[in-house]
N, C-alpha and C positions, 0 to 999 in steps of 0.2 A: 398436619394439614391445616390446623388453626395459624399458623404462623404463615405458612405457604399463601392463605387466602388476604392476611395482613399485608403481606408482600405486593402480591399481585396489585389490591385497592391502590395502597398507595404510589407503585410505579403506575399505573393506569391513570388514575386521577390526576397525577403530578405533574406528568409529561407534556402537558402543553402550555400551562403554566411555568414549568419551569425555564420551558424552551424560549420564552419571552423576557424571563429577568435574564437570561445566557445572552440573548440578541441585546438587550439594551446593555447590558457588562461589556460586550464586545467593541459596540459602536464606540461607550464611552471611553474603551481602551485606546483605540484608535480609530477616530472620527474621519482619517483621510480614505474612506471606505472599503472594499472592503470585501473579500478573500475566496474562495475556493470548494475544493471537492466537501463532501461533508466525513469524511475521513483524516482529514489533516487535525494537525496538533491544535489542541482547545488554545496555546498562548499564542495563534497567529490569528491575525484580523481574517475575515470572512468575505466573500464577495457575494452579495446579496442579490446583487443585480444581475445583469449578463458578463459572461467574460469576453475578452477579447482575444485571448490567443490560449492556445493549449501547444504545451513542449512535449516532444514526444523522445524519447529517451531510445535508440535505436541502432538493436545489434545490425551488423553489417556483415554481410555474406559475398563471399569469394563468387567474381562472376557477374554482381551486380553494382551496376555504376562504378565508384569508387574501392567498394567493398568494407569501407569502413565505418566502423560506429561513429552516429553520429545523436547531434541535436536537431531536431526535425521542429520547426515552427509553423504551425497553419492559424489562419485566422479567420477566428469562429463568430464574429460578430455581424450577424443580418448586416445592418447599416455600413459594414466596410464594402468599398469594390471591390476588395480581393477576398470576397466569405468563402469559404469550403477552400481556399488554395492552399500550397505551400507556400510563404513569402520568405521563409530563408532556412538553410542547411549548414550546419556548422559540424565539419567529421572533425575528429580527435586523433586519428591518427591508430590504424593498426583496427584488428578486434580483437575486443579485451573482455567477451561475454559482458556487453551493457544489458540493464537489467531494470533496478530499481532506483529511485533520486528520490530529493526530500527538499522542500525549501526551507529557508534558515529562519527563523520568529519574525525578522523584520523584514522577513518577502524578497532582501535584495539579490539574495544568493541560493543559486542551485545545485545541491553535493548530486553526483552521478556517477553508481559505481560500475568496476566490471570483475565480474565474481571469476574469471579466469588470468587475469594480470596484479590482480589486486589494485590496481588504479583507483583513485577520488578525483573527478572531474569537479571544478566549481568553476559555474557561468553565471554571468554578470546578468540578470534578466531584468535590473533596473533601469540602467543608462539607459538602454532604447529595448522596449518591451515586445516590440519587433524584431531585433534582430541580437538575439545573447551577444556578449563575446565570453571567450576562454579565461577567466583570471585566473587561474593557479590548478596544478596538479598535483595530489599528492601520491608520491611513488614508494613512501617506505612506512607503509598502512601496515604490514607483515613485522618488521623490525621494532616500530614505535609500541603497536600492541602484543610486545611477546610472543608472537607465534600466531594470531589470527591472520583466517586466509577468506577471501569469499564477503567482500562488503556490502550489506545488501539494504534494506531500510534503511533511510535516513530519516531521522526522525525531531522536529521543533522543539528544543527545551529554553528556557530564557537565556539568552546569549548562548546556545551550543546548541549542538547537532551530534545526537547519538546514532551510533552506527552499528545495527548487530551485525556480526556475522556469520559466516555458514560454515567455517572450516579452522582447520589447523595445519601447520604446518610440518608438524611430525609424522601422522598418520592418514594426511588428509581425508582423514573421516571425520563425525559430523559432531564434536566436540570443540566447545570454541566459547563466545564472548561477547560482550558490548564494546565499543569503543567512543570514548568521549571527546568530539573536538572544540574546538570556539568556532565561532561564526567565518570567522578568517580562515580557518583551515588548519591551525593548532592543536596538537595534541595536548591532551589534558590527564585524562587517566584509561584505563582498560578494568575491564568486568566481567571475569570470567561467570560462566554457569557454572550452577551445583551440581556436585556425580555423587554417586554412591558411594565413593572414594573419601570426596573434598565436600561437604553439605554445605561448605561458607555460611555456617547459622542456620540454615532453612530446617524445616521441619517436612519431611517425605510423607506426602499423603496417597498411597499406591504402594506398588513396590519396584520404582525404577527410579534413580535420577540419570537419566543419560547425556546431560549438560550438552544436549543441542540447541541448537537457536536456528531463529526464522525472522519472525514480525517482533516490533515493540510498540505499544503505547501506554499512554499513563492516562490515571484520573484522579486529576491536581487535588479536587476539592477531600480526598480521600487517600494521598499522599502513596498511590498506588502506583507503579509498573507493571505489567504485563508481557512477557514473552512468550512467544512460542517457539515450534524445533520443526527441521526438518530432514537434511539431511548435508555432507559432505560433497567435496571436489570430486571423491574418487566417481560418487554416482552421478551429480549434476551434470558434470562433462564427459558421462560414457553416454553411448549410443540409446535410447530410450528401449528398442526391443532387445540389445543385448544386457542389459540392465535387467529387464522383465524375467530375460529364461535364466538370470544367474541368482541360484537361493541365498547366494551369501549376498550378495550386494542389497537383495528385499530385504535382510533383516536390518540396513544400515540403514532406518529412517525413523524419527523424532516419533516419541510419541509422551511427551510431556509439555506443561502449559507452568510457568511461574511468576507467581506472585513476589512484589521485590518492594521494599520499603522505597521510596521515590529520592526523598532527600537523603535518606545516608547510600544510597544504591546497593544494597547490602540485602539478598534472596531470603527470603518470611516461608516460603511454600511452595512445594513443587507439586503438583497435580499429574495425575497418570490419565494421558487421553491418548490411548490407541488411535493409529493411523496417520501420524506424521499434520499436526494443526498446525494450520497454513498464516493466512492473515485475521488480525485480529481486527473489531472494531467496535467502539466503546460508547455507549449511549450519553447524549449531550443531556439532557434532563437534569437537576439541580440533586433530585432525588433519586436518580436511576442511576442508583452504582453498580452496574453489570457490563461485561464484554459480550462478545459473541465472537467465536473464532467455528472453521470448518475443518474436517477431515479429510485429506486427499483424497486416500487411500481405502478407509470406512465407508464416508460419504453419509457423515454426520454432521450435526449443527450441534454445537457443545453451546451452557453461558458461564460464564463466570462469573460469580455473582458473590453479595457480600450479606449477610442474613443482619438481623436487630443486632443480633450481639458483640456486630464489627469481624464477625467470621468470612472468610472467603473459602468460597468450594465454587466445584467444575463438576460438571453435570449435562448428559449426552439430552437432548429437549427433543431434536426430529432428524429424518432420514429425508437426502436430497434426492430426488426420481428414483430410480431402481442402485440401489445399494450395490445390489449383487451385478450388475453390468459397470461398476468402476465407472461411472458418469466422469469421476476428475473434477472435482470441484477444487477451484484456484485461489480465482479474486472475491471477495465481496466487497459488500459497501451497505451501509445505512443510512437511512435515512433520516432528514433533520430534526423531525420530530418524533424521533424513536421509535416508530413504528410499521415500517417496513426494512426489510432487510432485501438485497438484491445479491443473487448467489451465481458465479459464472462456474460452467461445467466444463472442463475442455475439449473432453472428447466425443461429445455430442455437439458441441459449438450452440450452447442453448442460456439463454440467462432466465430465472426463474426467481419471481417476488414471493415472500414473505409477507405475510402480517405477523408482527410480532408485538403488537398491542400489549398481548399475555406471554411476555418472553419464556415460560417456562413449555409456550404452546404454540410455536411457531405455526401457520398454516398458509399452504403454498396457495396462492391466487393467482397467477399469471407463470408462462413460459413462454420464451420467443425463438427461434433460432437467427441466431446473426451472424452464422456462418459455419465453414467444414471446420473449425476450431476458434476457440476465444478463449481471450486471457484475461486481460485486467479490462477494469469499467471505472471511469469518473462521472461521477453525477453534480449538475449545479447546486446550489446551495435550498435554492426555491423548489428543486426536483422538477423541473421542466425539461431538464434536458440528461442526457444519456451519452457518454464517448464510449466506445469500444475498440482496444486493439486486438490482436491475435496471438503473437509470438507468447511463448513459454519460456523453453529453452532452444537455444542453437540445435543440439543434438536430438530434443526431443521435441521440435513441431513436427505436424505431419506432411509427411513426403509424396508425387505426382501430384495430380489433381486436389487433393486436399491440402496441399500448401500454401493455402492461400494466407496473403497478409495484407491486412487492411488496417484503417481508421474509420471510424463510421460513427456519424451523429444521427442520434435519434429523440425526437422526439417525445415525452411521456405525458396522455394527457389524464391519466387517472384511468386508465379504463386498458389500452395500449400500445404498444410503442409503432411510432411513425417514423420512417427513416427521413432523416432531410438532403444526409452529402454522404459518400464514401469515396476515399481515393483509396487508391490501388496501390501499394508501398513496392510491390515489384515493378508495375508497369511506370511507375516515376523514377525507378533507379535507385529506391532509398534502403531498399533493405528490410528487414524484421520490425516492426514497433512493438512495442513493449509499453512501458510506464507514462502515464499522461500526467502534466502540473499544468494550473489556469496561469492567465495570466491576465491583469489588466490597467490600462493605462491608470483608472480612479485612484490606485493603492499609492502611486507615487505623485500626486499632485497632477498630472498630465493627462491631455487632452489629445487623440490623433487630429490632423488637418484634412482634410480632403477627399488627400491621395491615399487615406487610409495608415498613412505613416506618423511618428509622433512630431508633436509641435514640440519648439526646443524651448518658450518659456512655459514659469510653474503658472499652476493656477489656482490661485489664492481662494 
């Protein structure tokens, strides 16, 4: 407990001090301003101010407009004339279960996968920050990485974009890998996960390696990676309640968290965390070398955390609302200065704050409902603002009246949340949303005019 108490002081004391030499490192990285959610990759600039557009990454349902997955663009900035609208849709052609996207370190490009085609979408969201286009596809994401299937994270490494994914193509269950590309959309290598089988070097702390995969992030200053596991094609794309009554396909779900050397990419530890650990997200603090990931399934808050002696362990810290009602907790998110956490439930449709000051002591402060279901949440950098989408999966949002799918911003002013805009993603024709990236004119030199559209020269 003497070390525990050591701990706690110095992540508590550090945390906001550190979070100021991290903003000034940033800036001085790239001064052309400046980036996004407080979840993205520590090697991408930050947006500090307000953003101006948010992409919305969005499966596409049979029956609705086009039906096709598309890039959904609204713009979120007060001072344009077009604030709360859609200003452009770009479908891709087909549904390919779109899901999750990642932007690439230098902001220009957007990977966007679809975990039932195996497709890599990359959109140009520099040229005109308004309105993506299409640069390139890639269609042999399955071939290039030996058998992964289900590309889901995209994740910011210097010059490259790793991509975990959810499946394989043997057994379409939930054994599978990383995949490494260039910024361009180049294959570079694959990285499978450790099994009970194949350890790849790691050391089994538990007694499972079930070499699933889900999220990844890293923490540079600590030469760490971070995955989690969740589950396979055969369950992702079965029916959600035929899913539920079949015992065998329950037992097909992640319940391991690994630790991975960063630069050799090469698995150090595999951790046992029951319940299939979903997104991961990793405190910015110079001195707060810990993650936080959640439980689906449990409807636990695990951290992963690193002790004096350069050890890493996984350790369950709290219980999301009622454990035992399966809340579904999805997305999180933390906050800039490591001290809150924002946790989405799906099946309550509720998001629920954290103080996590004392990360080993999460305690919940706030719950909102934002609807009959909710998936992911992007937050601004400043923490003033709140995105919310809906969609899960295809097969598993909820059906009649409770299908609802939206975007919705809201406001947070410390105390809590005030909705400002929601549109209605059926009643526009657009489909499912899913995953949200910022966007704004500051990061590439440019200015919009007017009309709310960008000017075509830089500004110096």
């Amino acid at each position: 407990m003497k070390k525990m108490s050591k701990l706690h002081a110095r992540w508590i004391q550090g945390s906001l001090a550190s979070l100021c030499v991290l903003l000034a490192s940033v800036v001085g990285f790239q001064s052309a301003a400046i980036a996004d959610e407080t979840c993205m990759s520590p090697y991408m600039a930050k947006i500090v101010g307000q953003e101006d557009y948010v992409y919305i990454w969005t499966l596409g349902k049979e029956g609705v407009g086009d039906g096709q997955d598309k890039l959904v663009t609204v713009s979120v900035n007060p001072e344009s004339p077009h604030y709360g609208k859609v200003v452009n849709v770009l479908s891709v052609g087909g549904r390919n279960e779109a899901h999750h996207s990642g932007l690439t370190d230098d902001r220009r490009y957007l990977f966007a996968g679809g975990l039932d085609t195996n497709k890599i979408f990359i959109f140009d969201v520099h040229s005109n920050p308004s309105k993506p286009s299409l640069h390139k596809v890639i269609t042999d994401f399955v071939e290039k990485t030996g058998g992964m299937v289900g590309p889901h994270t995209m994740y910011a490494l210097p010059g490259r974009i790793m991509v975990s994914a959810l499946s394989n193509n043997k057994d379409h269950g939930g054994r599978t890998g990383l995949a490494e590309f260039t910024n361009e959309g180049e294959f570079v290598a694959a990285h499978w996960m450790p099994t009970d089988e194949d350890m790849r070097g790691a050391v089994k702390v538990g007694n499972i390696a079930d070499g699933y995969g889900y999220d990844v992030r890293v923490l540079p200053r600590r030469n760490v990676m971070v995955t989690s596991s969740f589950t396979g094609w055969s369950n992702y794309m079965m029916d959600f309640g035929k899913m539920l009554g079949d015992a065998e396909a329950m037992k097909r779900f992640g319940n391991t968290v690994v630790v991975w050397d960063l630069h050799t990419r090469k698995p150090k530890k595999v951790f046992e965390v029951p319940g299939s650990p979903l997104e991961i997200r990793c405190a910015w603090g110079s001195q707060n070398n810990y993650c936080f990931t959640t439980t689906a399934l449990t409807s636990q808050i695990w951290l992963i955390h690193e002790d004096d002696a350069g050890e890493w362990h996984a350790q369950s810290v709290g219980a999301i609302g009622d454990p035992s009602q399966v809340p579904l907790p999805v997305d999180i998110s933390i906050t800039a200065d490591d001290k809150g956490l924002w946790v989405q439930t799906f099946m309550d449709g509720k998001t629920r704050h954290f103080d996590i000051s004392d990360p080993f002591n999460p305690k919940q402060t706030y719950e909102h409902v934002i609807g009959s279901q909710v998936n992911m949440t992007s937050q601004s950098w400043d923490g003033k603002r709140m995105y919310f989408t809906s969609s899960l999966l295809g097969n598993w949002d909820k059906t009649g009246d409770q299908d609802e799918q939206f975007f919705k911003l809201f406001e947070w002013n410390g105390k809590e949340l005030v909705q400002k805009f929601a549109i209605d993603f059926y009643a526009e024709n657009l489909g499912r949303p899913h995953q949200m990236r910022f966007g704004a004119y500051s990061l590439y030199g440019q200015k919009p005019n007017s009309k709310g559209t960008m000017l075509s020269q830089r500004v110096e």
